[in-house]
C-alpha positions as CSV (number, residue, x, y, z in Angstrom):
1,X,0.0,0.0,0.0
2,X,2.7,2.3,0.8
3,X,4.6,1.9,-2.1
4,X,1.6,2.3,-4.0
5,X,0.8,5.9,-2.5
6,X,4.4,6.8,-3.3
7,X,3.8,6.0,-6.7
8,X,0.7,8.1,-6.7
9,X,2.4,11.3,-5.3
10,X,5.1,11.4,-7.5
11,X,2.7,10.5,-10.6
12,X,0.6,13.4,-9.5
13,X,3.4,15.7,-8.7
14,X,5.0,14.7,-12.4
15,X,1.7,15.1,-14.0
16,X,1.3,18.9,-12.4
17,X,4.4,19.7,-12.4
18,X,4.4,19.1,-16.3
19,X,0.7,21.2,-16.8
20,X,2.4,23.8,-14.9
21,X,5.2,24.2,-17.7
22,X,3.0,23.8,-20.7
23,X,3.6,27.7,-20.9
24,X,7.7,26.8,-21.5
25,X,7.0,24.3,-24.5
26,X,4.0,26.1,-26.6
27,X,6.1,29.3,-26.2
28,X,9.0,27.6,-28.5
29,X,5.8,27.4,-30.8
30,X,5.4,31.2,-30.4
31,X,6.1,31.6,-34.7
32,X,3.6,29.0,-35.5
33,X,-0.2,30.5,-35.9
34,X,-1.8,29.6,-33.3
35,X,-4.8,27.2,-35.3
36,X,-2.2,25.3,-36.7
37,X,-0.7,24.5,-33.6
38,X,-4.1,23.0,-32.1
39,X,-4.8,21.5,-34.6
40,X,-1.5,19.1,-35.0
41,X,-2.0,19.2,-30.9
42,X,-5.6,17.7,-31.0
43,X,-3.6,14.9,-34.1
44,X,-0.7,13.9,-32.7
45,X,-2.4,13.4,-29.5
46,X,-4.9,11.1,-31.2
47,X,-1.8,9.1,-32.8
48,X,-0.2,9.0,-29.0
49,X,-2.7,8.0,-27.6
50,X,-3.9,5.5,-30.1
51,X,-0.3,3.8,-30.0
52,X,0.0,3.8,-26.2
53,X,-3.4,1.7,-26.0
54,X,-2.4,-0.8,-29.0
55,X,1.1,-1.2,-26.7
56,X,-1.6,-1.6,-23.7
57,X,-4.1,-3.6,-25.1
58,X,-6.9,-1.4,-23.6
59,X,-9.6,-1.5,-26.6
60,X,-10.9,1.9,-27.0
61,X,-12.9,0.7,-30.4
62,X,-15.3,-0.8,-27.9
63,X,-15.7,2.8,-26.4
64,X,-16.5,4.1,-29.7
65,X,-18.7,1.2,-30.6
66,X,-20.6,1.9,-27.5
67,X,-23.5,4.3,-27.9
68,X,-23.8,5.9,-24.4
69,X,-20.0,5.8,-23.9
70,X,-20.2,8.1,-27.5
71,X,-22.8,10.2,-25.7
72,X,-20.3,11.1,-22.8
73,X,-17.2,11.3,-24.9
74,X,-18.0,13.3,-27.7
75,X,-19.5,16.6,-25.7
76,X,-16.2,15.8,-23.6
77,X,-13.9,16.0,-26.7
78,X,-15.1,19.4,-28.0
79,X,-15.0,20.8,-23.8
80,X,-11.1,19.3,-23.6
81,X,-11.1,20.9,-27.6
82,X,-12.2,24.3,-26.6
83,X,-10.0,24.2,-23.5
84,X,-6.8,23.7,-25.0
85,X,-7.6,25.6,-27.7
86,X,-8.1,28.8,-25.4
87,X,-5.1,28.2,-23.2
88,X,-2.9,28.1,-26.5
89,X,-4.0,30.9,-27.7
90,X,-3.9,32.8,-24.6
91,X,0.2,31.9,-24.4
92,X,0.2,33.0,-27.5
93,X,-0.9,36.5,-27.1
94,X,1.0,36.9,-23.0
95,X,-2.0,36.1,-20.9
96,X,-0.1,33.3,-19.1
97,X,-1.1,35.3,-15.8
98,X,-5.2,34.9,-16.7
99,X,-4.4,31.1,-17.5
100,X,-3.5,30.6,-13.8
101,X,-6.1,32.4,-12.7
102,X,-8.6,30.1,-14.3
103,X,-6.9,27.1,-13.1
104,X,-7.5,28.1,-9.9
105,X,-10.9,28.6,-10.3
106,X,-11.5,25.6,-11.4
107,X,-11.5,23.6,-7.8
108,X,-14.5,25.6,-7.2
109,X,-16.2,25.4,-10.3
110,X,-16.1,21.7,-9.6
111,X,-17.8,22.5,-6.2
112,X,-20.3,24.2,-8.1
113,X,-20.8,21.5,-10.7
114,X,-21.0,19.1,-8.0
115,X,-24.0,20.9,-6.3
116,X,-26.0,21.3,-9.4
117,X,-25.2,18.0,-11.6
118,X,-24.6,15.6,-9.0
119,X,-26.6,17.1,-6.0
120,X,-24.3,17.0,-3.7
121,X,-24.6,19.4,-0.8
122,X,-22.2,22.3,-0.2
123,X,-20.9,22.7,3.8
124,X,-20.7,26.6,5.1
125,X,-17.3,26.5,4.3
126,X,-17.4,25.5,0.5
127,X,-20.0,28.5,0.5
128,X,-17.5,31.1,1.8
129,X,-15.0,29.5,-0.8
130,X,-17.4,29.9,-3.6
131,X,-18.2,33.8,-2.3
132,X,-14.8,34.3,-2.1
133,X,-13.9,33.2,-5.8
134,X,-16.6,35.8,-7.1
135,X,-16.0,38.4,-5.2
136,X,-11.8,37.7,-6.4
137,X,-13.3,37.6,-10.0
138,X,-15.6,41.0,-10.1
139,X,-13.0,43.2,-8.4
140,X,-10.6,41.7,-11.2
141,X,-13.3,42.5,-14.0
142,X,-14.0,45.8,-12.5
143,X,-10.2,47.0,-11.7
144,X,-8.4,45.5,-14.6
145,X,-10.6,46.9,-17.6
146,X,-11.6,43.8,-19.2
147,X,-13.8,41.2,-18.3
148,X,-11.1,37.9,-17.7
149,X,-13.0,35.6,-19.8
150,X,-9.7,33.5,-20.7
151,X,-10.0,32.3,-17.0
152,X,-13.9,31.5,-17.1
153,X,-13.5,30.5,-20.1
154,X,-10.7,27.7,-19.0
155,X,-12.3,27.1,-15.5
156,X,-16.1,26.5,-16.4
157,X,-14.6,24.3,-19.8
158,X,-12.6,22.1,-17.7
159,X,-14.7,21.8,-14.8
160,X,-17.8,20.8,-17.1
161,X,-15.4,18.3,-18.5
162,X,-14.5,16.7,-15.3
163,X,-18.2,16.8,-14.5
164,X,-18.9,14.7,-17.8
165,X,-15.8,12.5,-17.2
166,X,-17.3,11.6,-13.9
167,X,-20.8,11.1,-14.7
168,X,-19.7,8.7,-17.8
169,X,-17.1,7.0,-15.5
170,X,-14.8,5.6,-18.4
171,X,-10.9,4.5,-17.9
172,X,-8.8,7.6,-19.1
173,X,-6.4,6.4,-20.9
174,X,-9.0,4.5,-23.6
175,X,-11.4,8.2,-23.1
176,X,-8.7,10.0,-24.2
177,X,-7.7,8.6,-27.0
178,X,-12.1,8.2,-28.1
179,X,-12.0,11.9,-27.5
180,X,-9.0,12.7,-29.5
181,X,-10.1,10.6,-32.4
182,X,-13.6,12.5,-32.4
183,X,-12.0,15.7,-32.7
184,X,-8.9,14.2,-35.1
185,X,-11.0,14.3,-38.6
186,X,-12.0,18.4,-37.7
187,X,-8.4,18.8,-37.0
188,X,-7.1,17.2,-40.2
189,X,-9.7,19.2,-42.4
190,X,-8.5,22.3,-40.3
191,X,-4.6,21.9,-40.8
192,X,-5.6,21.0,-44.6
193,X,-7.4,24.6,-45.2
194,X,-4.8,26.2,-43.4
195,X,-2.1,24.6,-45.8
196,X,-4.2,25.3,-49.1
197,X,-4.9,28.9,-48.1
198,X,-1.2,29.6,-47.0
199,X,-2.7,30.7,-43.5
200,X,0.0,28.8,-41.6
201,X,2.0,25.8,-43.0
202,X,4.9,25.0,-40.2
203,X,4.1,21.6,-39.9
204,X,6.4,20.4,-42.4
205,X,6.7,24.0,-43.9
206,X,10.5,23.8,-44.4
207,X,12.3,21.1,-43.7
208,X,15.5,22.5,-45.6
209,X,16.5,24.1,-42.6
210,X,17.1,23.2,-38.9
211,X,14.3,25.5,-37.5
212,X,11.8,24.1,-39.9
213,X,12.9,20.7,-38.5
214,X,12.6,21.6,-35.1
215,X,9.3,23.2,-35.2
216,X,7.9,19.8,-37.0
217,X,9.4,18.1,-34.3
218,X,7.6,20.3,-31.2
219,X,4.3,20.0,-33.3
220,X,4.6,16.0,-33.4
221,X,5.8,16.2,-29.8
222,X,2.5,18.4,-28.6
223,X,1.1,15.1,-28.5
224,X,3.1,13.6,-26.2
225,X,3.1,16.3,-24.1
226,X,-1.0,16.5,-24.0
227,X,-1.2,12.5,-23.4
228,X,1.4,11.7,-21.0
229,X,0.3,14.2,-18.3
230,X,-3.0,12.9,-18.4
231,X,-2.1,9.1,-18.2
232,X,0.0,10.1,-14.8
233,X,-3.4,11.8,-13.7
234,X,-5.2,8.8,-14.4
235,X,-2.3,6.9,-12.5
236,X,-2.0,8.9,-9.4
237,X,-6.2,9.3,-9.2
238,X,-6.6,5.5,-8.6
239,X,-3.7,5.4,-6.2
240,X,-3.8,8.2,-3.6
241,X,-6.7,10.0,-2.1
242,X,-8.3,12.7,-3.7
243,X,-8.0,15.1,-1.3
244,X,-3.9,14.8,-1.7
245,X,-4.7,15.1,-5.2
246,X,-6.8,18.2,-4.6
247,X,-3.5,19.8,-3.0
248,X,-1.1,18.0,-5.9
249,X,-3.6,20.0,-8.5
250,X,-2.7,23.8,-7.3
251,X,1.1,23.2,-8.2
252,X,0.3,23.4,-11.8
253,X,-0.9,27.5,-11.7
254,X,1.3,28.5,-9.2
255,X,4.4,27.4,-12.1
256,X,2.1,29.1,-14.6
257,X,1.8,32.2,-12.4
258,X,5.6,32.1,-11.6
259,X,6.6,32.1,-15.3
260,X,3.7,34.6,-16.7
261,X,5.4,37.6,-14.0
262,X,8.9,36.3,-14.0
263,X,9.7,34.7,-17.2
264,X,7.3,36.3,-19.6
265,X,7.3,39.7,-18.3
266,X,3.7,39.9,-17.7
267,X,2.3,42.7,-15.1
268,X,0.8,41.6,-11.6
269,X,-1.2,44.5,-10.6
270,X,-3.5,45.5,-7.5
271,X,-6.7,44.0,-9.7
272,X,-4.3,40.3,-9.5
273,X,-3.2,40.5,-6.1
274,X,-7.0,40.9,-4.8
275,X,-8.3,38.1,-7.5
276,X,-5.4,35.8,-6.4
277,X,-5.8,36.2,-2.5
278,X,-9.6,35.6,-2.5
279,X,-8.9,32.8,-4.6
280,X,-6.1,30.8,-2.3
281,X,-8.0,31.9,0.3
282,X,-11.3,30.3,-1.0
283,X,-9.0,27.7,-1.8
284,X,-7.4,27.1,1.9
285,X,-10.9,27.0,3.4
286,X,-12.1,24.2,0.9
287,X,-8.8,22.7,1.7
288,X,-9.4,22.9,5.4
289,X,-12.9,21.4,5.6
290,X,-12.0,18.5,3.1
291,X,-9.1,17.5,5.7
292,X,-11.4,17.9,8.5
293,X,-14.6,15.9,6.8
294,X,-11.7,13.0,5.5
295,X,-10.4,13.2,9.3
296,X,-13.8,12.4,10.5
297,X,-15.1,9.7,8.3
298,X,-11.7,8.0,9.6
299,X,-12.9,8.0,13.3
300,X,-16.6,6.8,12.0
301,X,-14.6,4.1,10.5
302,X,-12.2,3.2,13.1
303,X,-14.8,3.8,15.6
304,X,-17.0,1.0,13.5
């Protein structure tokens, strides 16, 4: 048991630690339009994850055979679609900053989805948290001259996605490569158009030189880098509780926020630092009460 809790912590602590420099690698895709670049993303990730399974032997045809499974997956693939979608594009224009934000968010979008999808009941606490959050959020939108919809955006996208993935209950690694595959044939017809028009042709675009090389290379890795995280997920998810998890997850914005203000040069006004402390303070209250209600369901059982 031990050694397969240690193997959970340092799968989740890879997994985040790998979200959290995402920023780093699309970055050295910072020439490439930024369509182009999801759209090899969303293919190569299909191909990954397509290969890992055949290695595997986890059938994911069945999943696509499988009506209700398709009725999960597919909504899924276009959420996980529109998610990565926006948080590429938001690299690409230096909103790393907002990114985090989102990602922060998300814990307690989950709360919320939890509450109205699942109808689960929200303690005091995960009230305050959820109060917090939106009070963070409106004195961002009103101090910061824009309303922050990169963050929504990102938070409500991958929060309904969880939500989905939970209510369908299907193994990741074989969901992952369904949803890839749904969105593959879209992404083919996408990097096709941008080809014929001349829009944006990196993928091999020129291959007479080292950098036309290289950036082949990244766009063939992006699929790599979306699958593996998410197989360590899966990984550390059935091995460690998910409250340890929970505190794993908030490693992957705080390297995001670290490299949007230090590496990226991006400003961390008054309208952040508000939007950021309600946040991890919302965030250390749902914390709190998830380690007090796991701490008492332990004497129920002990006592039993």
């Amino acid at each position: 048991m031990k050694q397969r809790t240690r193997r959970g912590i340092l799968a989740g602590l890879a997994c985040y630690l790998l979200w959290g420099l995402f920023p780093l690698y699309w970055k050295l895709l910072g020439h490439v339009d930024s369509l182009e670049v999801i759209c090899q993303r969303i293919i190569w990730c299909a191909v990954c994850t397509a290969i890992i399974c055949l290695v595997g032997k986890w059938d994911f045809i069945a999943l696509i055979r499988d009506r209700r499974a398709m009725r999960f997956l597919v909504p899924a693939a276009v959420l996980i679609t529109v998610n990565w979608s926006v948080y590429i594009f938001a690299v690409d224009i230096d909103r790393i900053v907002e990114t985090s934000i989102g990602y922060y968010i998300n814990p307690l979008v989950s709360i919320v989805l939890g509450l109205v999808v699942f109808k689960e009941r929200l303690t005091p606490v995960q009230w305050a948290a959820v109060a917090l959050c939106c009070a963070g959020i409106v004195f961002f939108t009103a101090n910061y001259g824009r309303f922050p919809w990169i963050s929504i955006v990102l938070a409500v996208s991958f929060g309904a996605y969880g939500a989905i993935k939970k209510k369908g209950g299907y193994p990741a690694v074989e969901a992952i490569a369904v949803e890839s595959a749904v969105m593959a044939p879209v992404a083919i017809a996408g990097a096709i158009v941008l080809a014929a028009t001349g829009t944006s042709n990196a993928f091999m675009g020129d291959m007479a030189s080292a950098e036309g090389w290289t950036t082949t290379a990244l766009l063939i890795g992006g699929g790599a880098v979306t699958a593996i995280p998410l197989i360590l997920f899966a990984t550390a998810a059935n091995s460690i509780p998910l409250t340890l998890l929970g505190f794993l997850q908030y490693l992957s914005p705080t390297i995001a926020l670290l490299i949007g203000v230090f590496l990226n040069g991006e400003p961390f006004t008054l309208a952040h630092a508000v939007c950021f402390g309600c946040i991890w303070c919302g965030l250390a209250l749902v914390g709190a009460d998830a380690i007090r209600s796991a701490r008492k369901q332990r004497e129920r059982t002990n006592a039993a």
